[in-house]
C-alpha positions in Angstrom: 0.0 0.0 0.0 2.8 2.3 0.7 4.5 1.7 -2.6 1.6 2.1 -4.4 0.8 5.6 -2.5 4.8 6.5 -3.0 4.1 5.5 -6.8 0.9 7.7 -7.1 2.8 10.8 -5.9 6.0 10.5 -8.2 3.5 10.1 -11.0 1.1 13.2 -10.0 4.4 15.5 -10.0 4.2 14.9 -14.2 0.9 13.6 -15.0 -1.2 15.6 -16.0 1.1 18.6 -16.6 -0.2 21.4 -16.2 1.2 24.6 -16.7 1.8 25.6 -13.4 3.9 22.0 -12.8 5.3 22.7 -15.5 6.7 26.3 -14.2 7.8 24.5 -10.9 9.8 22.2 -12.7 11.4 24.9 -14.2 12.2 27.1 -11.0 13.3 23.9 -9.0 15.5 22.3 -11.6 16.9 26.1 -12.7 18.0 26.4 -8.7 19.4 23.2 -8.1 21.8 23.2 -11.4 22.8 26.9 -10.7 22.9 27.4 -7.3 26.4 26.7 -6.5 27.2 30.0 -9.2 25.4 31.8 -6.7 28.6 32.5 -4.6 31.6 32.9 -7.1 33.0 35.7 -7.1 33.9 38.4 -9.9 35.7 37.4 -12.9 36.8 38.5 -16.4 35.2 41.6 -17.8 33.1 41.9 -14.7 35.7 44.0 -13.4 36.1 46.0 -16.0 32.7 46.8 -16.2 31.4 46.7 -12.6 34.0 46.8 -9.8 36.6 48.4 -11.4 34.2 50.8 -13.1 33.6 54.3 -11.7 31.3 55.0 -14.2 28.5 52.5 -12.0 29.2 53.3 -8.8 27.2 56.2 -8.5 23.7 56.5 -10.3 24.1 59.6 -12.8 21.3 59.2 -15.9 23.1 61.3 -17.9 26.8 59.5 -17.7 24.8 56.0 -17.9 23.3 57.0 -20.9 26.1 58.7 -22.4 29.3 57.7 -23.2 30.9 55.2 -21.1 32.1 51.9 -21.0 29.0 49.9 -21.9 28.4 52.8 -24.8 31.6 52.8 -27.0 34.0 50.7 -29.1 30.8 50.3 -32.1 27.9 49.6 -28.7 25.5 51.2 -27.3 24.2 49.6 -23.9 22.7 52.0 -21.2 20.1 49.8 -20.0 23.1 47.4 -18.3 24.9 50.4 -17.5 21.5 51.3 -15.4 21.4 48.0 -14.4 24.8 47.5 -13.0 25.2 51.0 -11.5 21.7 50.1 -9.7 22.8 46.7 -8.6 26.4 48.3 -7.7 24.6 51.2 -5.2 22.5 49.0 -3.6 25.0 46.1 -3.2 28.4 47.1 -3.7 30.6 44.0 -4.7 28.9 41.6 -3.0 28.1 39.0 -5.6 25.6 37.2 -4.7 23.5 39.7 -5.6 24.5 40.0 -8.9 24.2 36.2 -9.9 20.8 36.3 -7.9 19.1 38.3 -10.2 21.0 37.0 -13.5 19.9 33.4 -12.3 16.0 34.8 -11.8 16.2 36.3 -15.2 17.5 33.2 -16.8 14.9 31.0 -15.4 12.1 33.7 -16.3 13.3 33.3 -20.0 13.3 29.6 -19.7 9.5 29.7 -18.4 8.5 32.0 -21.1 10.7 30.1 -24.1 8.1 27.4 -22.8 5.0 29.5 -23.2 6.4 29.7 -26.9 7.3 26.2 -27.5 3.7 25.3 -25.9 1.8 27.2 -28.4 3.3 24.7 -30.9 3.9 22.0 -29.3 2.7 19.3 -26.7 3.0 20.2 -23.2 5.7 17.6 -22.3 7.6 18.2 -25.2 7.5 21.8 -24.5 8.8 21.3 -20.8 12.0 19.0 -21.4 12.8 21.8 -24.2 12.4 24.4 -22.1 14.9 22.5 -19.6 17.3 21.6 -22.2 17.4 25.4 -22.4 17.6 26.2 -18.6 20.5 23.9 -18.5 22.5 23.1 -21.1 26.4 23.9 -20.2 26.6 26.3 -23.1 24.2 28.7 -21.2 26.8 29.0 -18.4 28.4 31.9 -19.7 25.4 33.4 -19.7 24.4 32.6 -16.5 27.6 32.2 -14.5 29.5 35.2 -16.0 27.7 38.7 -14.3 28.5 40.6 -17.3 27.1 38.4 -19.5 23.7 39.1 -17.9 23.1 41.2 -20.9 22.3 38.1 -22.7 19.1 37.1 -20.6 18.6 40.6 -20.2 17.8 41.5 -23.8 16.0 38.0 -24.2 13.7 38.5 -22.3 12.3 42.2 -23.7 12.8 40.3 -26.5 10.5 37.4 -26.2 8.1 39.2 -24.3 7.8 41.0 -27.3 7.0 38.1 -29.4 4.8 36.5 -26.7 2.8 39.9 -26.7 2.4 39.6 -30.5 1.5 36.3 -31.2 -2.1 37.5 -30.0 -4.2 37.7 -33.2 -5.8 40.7 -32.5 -2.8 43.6 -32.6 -4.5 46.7 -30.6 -3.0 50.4 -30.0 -1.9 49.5 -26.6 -0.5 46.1 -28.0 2.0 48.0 -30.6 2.9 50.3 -28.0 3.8 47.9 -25.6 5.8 45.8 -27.8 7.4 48.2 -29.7 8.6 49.7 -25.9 10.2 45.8 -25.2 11.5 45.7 -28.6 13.7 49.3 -27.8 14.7 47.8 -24.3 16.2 45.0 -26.2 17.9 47.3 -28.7 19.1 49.2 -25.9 20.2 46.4 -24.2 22.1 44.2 -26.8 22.3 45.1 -31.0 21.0 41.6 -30.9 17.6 42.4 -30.1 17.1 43.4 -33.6 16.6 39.3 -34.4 13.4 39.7 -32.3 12.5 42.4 -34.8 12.8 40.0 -37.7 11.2 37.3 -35.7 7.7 39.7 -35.3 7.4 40.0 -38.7 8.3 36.5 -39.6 5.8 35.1 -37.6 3.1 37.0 -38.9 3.7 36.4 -42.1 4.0 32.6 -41.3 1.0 32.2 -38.9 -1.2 35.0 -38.9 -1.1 37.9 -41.9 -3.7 40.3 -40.3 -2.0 43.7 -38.7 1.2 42.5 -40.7 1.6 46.4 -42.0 0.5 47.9 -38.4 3.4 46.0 -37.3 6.1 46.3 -39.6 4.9 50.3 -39.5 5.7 50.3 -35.5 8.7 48.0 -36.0 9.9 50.7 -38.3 9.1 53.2 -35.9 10.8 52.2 -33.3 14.3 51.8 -35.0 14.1 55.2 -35.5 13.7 55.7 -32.5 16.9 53.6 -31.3 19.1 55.3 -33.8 18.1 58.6 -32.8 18.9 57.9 -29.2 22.0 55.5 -30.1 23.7 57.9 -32.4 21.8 61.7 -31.4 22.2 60.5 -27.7 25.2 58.2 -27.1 27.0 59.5 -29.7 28.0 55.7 -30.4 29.4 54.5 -33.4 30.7 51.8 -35.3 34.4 50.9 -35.1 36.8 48.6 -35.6 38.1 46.9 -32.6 41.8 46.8 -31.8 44.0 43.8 -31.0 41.0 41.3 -32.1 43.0 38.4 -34.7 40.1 37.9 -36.5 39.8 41.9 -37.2 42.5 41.8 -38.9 41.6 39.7 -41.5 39.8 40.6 -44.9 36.3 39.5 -45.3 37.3 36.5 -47.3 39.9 35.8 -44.8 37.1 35.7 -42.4 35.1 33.9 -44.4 37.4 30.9 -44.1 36.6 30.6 -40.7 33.0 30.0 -40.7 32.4 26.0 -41.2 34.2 25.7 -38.4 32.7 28.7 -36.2 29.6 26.8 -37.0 31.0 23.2 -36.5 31.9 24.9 -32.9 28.0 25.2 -31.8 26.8 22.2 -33.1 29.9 20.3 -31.3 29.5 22.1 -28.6 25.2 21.5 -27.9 25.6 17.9 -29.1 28.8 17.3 -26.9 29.6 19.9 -24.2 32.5 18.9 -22.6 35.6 21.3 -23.7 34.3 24.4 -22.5 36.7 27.9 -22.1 35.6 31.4 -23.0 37.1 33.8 -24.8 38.0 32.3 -28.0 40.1 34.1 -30.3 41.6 31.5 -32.6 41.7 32.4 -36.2 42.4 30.0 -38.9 44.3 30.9 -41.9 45.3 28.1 -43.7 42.9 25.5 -44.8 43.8 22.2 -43.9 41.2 19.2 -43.4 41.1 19.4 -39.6 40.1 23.1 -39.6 38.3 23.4 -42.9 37.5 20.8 -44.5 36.3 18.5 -42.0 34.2 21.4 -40.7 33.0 22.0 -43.9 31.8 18.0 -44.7 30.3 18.1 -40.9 28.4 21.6 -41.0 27.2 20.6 -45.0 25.6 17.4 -43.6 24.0 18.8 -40.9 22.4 21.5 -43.1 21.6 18.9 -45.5 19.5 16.9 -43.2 17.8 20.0 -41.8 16.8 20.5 -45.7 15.4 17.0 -46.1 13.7 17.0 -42.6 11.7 19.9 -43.6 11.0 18.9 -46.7 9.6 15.6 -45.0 7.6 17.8 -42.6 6.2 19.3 -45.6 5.0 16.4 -47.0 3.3 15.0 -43.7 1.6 18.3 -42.7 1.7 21.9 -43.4 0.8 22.9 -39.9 4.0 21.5 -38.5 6.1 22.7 -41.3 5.0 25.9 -40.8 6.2 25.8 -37.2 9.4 24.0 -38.9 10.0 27.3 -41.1 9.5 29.9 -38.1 12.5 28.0 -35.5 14.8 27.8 -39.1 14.8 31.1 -39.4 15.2 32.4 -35.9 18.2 29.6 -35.6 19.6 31.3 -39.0 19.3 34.7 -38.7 20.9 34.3 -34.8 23.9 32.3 -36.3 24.4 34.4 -39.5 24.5 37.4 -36.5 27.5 35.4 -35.2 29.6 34.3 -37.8 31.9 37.3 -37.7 30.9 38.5 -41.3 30.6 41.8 -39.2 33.8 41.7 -37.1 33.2 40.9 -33.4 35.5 41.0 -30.0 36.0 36.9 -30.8 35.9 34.1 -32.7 33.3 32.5 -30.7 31.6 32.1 -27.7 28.7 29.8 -25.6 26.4 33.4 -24.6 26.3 34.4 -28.6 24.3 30.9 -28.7 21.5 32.0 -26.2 19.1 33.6 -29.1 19.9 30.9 -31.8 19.6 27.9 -29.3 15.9 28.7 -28.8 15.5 28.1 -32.8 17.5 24.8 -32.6 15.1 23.7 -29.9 12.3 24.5 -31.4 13.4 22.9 -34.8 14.2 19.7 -32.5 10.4 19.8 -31.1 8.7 19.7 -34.9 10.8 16.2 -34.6 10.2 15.1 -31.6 5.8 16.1 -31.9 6.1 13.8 -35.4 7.7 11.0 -33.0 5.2 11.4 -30.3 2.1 11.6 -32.8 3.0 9.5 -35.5 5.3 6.7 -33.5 3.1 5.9 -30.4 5.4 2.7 -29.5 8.8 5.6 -29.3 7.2 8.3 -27.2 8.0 6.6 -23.6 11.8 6.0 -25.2 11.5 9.4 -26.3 10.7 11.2 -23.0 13.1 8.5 -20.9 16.2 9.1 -23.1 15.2 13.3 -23.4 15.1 13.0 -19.4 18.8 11.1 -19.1 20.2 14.0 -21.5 18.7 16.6 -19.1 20.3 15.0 -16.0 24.0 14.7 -18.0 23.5 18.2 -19.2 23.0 19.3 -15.6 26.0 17.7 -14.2 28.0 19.5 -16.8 26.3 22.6 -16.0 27.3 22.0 -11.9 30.8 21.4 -12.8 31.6 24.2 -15.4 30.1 26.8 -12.5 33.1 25.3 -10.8 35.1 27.1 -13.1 33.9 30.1 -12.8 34.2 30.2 -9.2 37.0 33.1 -9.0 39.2 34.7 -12.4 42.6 32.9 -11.5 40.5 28.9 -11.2 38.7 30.4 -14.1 41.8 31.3 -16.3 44.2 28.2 -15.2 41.1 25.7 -16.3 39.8 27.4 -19.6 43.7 28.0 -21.1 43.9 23.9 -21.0 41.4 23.5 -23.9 41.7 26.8 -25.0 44.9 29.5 -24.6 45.7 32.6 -25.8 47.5 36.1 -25.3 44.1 37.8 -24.0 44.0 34.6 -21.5 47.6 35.1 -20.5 47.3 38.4 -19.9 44.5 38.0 -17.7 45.6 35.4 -15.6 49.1 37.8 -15.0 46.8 40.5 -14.3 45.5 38.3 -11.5 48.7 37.4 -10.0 49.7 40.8 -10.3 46.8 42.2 -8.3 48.2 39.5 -6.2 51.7 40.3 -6.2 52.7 37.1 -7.3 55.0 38.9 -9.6 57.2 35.8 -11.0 54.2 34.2 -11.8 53.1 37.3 -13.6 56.2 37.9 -15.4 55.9 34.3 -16.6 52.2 34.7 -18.1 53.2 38.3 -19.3 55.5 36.8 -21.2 54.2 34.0 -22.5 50.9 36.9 -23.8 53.8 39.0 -25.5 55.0 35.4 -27.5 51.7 34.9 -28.9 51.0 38.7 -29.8 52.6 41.6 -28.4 50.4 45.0 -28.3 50.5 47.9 -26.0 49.0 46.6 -23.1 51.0 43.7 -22.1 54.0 45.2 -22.8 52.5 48.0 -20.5 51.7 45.5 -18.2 54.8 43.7 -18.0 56.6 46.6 -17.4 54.6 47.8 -14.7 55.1 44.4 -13.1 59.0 44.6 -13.2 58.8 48.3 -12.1 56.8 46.6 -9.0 59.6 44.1 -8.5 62.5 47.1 -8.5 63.5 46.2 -11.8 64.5 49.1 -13.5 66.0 48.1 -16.4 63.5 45.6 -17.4 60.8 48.2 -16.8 62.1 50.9 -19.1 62.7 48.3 -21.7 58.9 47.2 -21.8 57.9 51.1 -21.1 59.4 51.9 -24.7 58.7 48.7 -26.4 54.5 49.1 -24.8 55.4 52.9 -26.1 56.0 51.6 -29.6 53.8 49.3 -30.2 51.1 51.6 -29.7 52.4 54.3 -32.5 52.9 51.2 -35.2 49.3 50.2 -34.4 46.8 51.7 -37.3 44.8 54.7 -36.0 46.0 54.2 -32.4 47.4 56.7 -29.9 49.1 55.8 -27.0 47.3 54.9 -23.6 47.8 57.7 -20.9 49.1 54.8 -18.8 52.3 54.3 -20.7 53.2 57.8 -21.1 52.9 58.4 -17.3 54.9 55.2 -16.7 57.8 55.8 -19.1 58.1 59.6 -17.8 57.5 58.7 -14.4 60.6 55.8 -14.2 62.9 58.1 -16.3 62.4 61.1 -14.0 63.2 58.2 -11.0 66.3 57.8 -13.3 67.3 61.1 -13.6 66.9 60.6 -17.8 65.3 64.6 -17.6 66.1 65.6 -21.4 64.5 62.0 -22.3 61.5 62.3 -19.7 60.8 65.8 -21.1 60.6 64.6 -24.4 57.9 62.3 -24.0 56.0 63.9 -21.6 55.7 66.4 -24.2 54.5 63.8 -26.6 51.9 62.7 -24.2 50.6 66.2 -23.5 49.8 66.3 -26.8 47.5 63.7 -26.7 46.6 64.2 -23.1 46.8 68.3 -22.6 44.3 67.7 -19.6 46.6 65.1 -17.7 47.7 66.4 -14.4 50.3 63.7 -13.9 52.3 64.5 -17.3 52.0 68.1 -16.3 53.7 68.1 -12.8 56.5 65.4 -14.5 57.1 68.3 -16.8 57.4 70.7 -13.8 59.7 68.1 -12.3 61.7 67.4 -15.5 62.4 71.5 -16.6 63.0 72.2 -13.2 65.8 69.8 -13.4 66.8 70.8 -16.8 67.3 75.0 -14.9 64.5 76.0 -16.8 62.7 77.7 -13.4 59.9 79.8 -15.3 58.5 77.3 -17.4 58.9 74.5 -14.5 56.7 76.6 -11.7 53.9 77.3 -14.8 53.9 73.6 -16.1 53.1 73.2 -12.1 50.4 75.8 -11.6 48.9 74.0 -14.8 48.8 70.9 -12.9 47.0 72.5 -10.0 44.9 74.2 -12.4 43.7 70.2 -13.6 43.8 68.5 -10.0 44.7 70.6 -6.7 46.7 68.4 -4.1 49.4 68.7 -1.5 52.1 67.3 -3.8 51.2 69.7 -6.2 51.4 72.5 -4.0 54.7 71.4 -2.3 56.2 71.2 -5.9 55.5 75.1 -7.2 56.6 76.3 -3.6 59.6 74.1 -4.0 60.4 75.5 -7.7 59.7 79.4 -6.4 62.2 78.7 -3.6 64.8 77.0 -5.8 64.4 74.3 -3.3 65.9 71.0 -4.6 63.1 68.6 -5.4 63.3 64.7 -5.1 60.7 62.7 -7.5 56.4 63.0 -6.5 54.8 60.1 -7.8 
């Protein structure tokens, strides 16, 4: 009797499924995969973008909106600058509360993928899509990485959009209400255009009636965005520095699309080597890199062909449905393939708008299967169930990884290395003052490709360690590199550091000479004006000294500053002021 009541509950948590078990399923399993994210700490571009970011730490509209960090370099992204600098004034760097709310947005998405997938497909089938989705290890990124909250951020604006639409009658305060979540997207991510596309595709597929009403508001509001992206932010495109893959031609970048795509596929169908940022280029075509991509990606295309055609010949309903996931798994890959350079190769977030199409794609099959081959559908379900659990225990062990930046580098350079990575991880052990262990990594970044800011870096680090030598050598090479880049001037940072350990090395003619090169680029830098103070004064040239110092006030007031011009009016021997 007891078995058979233990047997009745287990069964009444799944049959029947209603929506609401459906949504609990959802919550539950999306906590138990993703709760041990919940405490790692910051990593990667979250500290360039949150904790190391002055531009969030206080709540100012007008900067958030303007040009900053999350609005530059060819984006424009307030709404996560709001989001951040909210999140940031509330909670400081406690990250729990970060990954609390990027968690609660990921799980809303996967409840509201499956309000899509439902109005296709059978509820089950719907459910262990929608979980697939919630868990899958290449939605870690998105989920485990703060900054990469931007991801389920604009998704979900996105699909509420699309949600909101699919209603067949499209009234005024309809329009107005999608076209608002269609601008948060925008203003969120430049992906959330796809959701723009999608709209219009699917009421053209499914429903033509208030096909021009929407298309006019669609319209509307991109106008909108570019008015506020470019009249507002100011934000335009650009071409990103120290990115391989930007430095190829278009065809050159078009050689490295089979296997950008043969990445996603591999990755969904077997996600075990997982690293983020992925900046390998490939160059050469050879069959490991080309042409092997190239035979795998060609059959998998070919086999979407003929399963749609086959779907077209059983029924039109369902090959309808077939046509709508196509094209929102197309147009979010095309997005991707670095025809329009991005800031890498690849990577697992990118994949969070064209999974959704994959999935759904995957359900046309899987509602043949259940309709049309009664005797499969418990095989079906069982075998969708075991791919869930395996998923998931990826899932728990790649938020592992992302636990703090160091665990995070050491792991992901295994499968996948590069200077960016290197660089990084020194960074890390710099902060740390582990500075062997940064020299090392520095080092092994400059072998790969040397640019301004590892060469920067490295010098910094041997100027830390009392170095000198070393340091000045990195301080001009850094110094260098940056004038031999195209359309690049010199960071602030290395002019500082060069004048500043030539003043320590009483090299005044040389300091003076670039310090003077950096004030032309930086005329506002209070730093290369009291080195110039410091540097004339040494060189006897009094007058000029005591005004390059009152310039220096003039920019930034302080004590050193002060002590410096009463120093140069007294003719009072001056040692270095950092």
């Amino acid at each position: 009797m007891f078995d058979d009541r233990y047997n009745s509950s287990i069964k009444d948590l799944f049959f029947p499924l209603t929506t609401k078990k459906a949504i609990i399923w959802i919550v539950v399993v999306g906590l138990i995969v993703y709760a041990n994210m919940l405490f790692n700490g910051f990593v990667w571009d979250d500290k360039i973008y949150i904790t190391l970011n002055p531009g969030v730490h206080s709540i100012d509209f007008i900067k958030l909106i303007g040009v900053n960090s999350f609005n530059n370099i060819g984006q424009y992204r307030p709404i996560p600058a709001i989001y951040f600098a909210t999140l940031y004034n509330f909670f400081g760097e406690l990250s729990f509360f970060y990954h609390l709310p990027q968690l609660t947005l990921h799980i809303i998405n996967a409840i509201l993928v499956f309000y899509l997938l439902r109005k296709f497909f059978a509820r089950h089938i719907s459910l262990l899509l929608s979980l697939i989705f919630l868990i899958h290890p290449i939605q870690v990124e998105s989920v485990s990485f703060i900054a990469a909250t931007i991801s389920p951020l604009f998704f979900i604006f996105g699909i509420s959009a699309l949600l909101i639409s699919t209603n067949n009658k499209l009234n005024t305060q309809r329009i107005i209400l999608i076209s608002f979540l269609i601008l948060a997207s925008l203003l969120t991510k430049e992906t959330g255009i796809l959701f723009v596309f999608m709209l219009v595709i699917y009421r053209i597929i499914f429903n033509k009636t208030g096909k021009f009403l929407l298309i006019s508001s669609m319209i509307c509001t991109l106008l909108v965005y570019i008015a506020i992206r470019f009249g507002v932010g100011g934000t335009y495109f650009t071409h990103l520095q120290n990115i391989p893959l930007n430095e190829l031609t278009l065809r050159g970048r078009l050689l490295n699309i089979p296997e950008i795509i043969f990445y996603y596929f591999k990755t969904v169908a077997y996600p075990v080597y997982l690293a983020h940022n992925q900046l390998w280029v490939i160059t050469q075509s050879t069959f490991q890199n080309f042409y092997f991509p190239v035979l795998v990606v060609s059959s998998v295309f070919v086999f979407i062909f003929l399963f749609g055609l086959y779907t077209y010949k059983v029924t039109n309903k369902l090959f309808r449905v077939y046509l709508f996931f196509l094209f929102w798994f197309l147009l979010g890959l095309i997005m991707h393939l670095n025809i329009f350079p991005l800031d890498q190769t690849v990577a697992d977030r990118w994949f969070y708008f064209p999974f959704v199409g994959l999935l759904g794609m995957v359900g046309v099959g899987l509602e043949l299967i259940v309709h049309n081959r009664k005797k499969l559908e418990r095989v079906t379900y069982i075998s969708l169930a075991i791919v869930i659990i395996l998923f998931s225990v990826r899932t728990i062990i790649r938020n592992t990884n992302w636990v703090d930046a160091i665990t995070l580098y050491t792991h992901d350079m295994k499968i996948h290395n590069n200077f960016d990575i290197e660089t990084n991880l020194a960074t890390e052990y710099l902060l740390a003052h582990r500075y062997n262990e940064a020299v090392l990594h520095f080092n092994n970044s400059i072998k790969m490709f040397p640019y301004e800011s590892n060469l920067y870096n490295l010098a910094y680090t041997y100027e830390q360690m009392g170095n000198t030598e070393m340091a000045l050598r990195y301080y001009h090479k850094a110094l260098n590199a940056a004038n031999l880049e195209k359309n690049n001037t010199p960071e602030l940072s290395t002019y500082e550091g060069l004048s500043r350990l030539l003043l320590i090395t009483g090299s005044y003619p040389e300091a003076d000479k670039i310090i003077n090169q950096g004030l032309v680029h930086y005329p506002n830098s209070a730093n290369l004006w009291k080195y110039s103070a410091i540097a004339l004064y040494q060189l006897h040239k009094q007058s000029q000294a005591l005004e390059a110092a009152r310039h220096a006030s003039l920019i930034s007031p302080s004590e050193d500053i002060s002590a410096l011009i009463l120093q140069i009016q007294n003719n009072i021997p001056i040692s270095f002021i950092r």
